[in-house]
Backbone as CSV, one residue per row, in Angstrom:
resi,resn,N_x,N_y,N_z,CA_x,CA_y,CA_z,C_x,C_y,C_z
1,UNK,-156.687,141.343,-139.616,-155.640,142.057,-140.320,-154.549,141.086,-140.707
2,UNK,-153.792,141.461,-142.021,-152.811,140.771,-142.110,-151.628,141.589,-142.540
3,UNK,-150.830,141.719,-141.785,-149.676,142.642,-142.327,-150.595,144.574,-142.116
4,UNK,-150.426,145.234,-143.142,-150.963,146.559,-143.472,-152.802,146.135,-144.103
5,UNK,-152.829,145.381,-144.084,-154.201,144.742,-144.810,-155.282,144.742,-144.033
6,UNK,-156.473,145.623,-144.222,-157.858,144.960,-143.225,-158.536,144.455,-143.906
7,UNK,-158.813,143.131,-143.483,-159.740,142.338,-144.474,-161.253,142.583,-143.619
8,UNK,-162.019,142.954,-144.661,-163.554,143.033,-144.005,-163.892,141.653,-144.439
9,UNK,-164.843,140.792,-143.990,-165.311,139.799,-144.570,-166.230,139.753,-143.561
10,UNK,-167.904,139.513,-143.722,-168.454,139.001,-142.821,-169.530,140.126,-142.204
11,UNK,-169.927,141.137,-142.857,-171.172,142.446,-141.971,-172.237,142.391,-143.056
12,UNK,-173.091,142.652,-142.263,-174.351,142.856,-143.173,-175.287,143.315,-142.058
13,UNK,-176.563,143.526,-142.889,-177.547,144.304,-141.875,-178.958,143.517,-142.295
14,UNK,-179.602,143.329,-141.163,-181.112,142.798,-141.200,-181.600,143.698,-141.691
15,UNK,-182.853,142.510,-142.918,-183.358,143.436,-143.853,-184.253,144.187,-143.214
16,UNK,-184.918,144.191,-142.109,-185.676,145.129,-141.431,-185.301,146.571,-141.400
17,UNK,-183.771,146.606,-141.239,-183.165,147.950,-140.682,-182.195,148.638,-142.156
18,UNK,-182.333,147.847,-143.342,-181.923,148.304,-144.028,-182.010,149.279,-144.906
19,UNK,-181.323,150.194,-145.382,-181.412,151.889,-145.118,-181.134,152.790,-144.753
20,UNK,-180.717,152.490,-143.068,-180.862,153.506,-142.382,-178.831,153.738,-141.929
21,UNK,-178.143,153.393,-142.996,-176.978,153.854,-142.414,-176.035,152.862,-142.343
22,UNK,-176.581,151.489,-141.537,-175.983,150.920,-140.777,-174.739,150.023,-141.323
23,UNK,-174.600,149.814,-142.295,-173.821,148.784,-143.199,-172.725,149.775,-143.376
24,UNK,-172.910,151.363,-143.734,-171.731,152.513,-143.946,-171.179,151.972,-142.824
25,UNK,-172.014,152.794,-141.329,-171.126,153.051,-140.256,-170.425,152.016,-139.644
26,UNK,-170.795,150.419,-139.691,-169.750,149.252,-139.265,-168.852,149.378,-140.412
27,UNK,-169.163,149.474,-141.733,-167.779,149.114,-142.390,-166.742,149.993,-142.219
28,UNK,-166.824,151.579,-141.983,-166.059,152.722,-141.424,-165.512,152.523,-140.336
29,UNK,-166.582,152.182,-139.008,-165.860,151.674,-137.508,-164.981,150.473,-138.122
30,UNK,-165.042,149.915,-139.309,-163.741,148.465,-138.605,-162.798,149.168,-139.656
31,UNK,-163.147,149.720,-140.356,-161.634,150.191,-141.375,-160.897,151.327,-140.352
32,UNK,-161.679,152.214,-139.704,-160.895,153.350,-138.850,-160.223,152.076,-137.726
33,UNK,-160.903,151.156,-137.378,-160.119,150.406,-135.909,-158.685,149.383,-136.978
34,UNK,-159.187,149.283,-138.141,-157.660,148.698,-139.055,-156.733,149.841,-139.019
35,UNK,-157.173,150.966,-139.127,-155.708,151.944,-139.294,-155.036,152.837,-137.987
36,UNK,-156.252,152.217,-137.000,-155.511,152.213,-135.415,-154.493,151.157,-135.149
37,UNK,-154.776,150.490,-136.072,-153.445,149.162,-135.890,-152.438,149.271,-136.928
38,UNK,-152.511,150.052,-137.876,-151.501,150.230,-138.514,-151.909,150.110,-140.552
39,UNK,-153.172,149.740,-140.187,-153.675,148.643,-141.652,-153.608,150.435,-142.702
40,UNK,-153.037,150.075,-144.123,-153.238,151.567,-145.031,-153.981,150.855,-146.267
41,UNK,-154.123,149.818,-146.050,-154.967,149.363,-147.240,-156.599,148.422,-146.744
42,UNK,-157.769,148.765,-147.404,-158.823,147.990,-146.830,-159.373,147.110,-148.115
43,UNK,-159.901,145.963,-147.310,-160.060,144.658,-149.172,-161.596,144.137,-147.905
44,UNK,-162.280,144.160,-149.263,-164.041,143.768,-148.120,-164.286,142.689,-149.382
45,UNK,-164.462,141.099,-148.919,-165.434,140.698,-149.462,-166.670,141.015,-149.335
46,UNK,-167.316,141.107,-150.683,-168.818,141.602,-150.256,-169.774,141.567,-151.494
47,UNK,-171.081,141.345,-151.485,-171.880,140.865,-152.539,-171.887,142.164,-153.195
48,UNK,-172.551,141.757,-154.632,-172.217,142.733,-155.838,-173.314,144.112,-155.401
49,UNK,-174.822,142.708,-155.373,-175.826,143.795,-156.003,-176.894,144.583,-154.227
50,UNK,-175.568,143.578,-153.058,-176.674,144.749,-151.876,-175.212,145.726,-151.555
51,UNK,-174.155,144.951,-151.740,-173.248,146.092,-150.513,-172.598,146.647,-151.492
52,UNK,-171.978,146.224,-152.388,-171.582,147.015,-153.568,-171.442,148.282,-153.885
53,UNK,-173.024,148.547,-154.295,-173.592,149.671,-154.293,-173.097,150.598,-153.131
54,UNK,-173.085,150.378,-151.855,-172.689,151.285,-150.666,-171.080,151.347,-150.708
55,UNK,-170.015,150.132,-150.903,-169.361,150.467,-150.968,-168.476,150.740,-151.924
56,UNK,-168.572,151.257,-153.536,-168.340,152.174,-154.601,-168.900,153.459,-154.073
57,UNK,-170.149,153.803,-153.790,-169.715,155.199,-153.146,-168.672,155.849,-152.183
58,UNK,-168.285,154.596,-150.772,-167.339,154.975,-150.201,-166.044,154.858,-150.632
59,UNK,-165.649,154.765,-152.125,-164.519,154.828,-152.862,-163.977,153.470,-153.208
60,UNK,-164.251,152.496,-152.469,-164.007,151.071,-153.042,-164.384,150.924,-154.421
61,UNK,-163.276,150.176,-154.603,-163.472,149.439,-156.630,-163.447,148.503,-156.469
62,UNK,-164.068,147.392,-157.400,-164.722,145.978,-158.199,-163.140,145.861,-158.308
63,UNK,-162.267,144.441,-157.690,-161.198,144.063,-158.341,-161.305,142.768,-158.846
64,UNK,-161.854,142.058,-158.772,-162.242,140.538,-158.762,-163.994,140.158,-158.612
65,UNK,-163.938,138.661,-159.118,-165.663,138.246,-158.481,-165.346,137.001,-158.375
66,UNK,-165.862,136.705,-157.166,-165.500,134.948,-156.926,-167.132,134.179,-156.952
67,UNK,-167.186,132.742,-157.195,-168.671,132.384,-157.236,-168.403,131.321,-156.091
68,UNK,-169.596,131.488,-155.386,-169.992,130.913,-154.367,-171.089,128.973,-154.665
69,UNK,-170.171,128.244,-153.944,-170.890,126.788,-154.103,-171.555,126.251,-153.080
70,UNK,-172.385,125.852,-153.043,-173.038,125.286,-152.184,-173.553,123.349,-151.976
71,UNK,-172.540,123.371,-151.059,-173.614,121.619,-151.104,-174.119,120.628,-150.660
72,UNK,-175.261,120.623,-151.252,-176.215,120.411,-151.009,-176.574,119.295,-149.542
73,UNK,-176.283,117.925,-150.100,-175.967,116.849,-149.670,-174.731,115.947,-149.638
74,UNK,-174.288,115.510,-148.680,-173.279,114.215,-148.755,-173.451,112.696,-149.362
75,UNK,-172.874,112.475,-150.170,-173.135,111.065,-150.221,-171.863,110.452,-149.608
């Protein structure tokens, strides 16, 4: 948390179990445990095309898209 802010960053679910719920009910348990602390606003980094989808139904909106780098090797 920062201030009124819960930042989600960081849940996901093994693709084995995916389906069955599980990605809703952690992102709900940590936003309800942000507004036991005081948090009135929730901000989730989170990929477009798996969590997205789950969380625009739970009322979250697209505000931004950041791109991710990767690398490779050191020289």
């Amino acid at each position: 948390m920062s201030d009124k802010v819960v930042r989600l960053w960081g849940a996901g679910t093994h693709p084995a179990y995916r389906g069955r719920g599980g990605y809703r009910a952690i992102t709900i348990a940590r936003m309800n445990e942000g507004h036991h602390r005081g948090a009135t606003i929730a901000i989730v980094n989170a990929r477009t095309g798996t969590s997205g989808p789950i969380l625009k139904r739970m009322g979250f909106r697209l505000v931004s898209l950041t791109k991710e780098y990767e690398l490779r090797t050191l020289r």
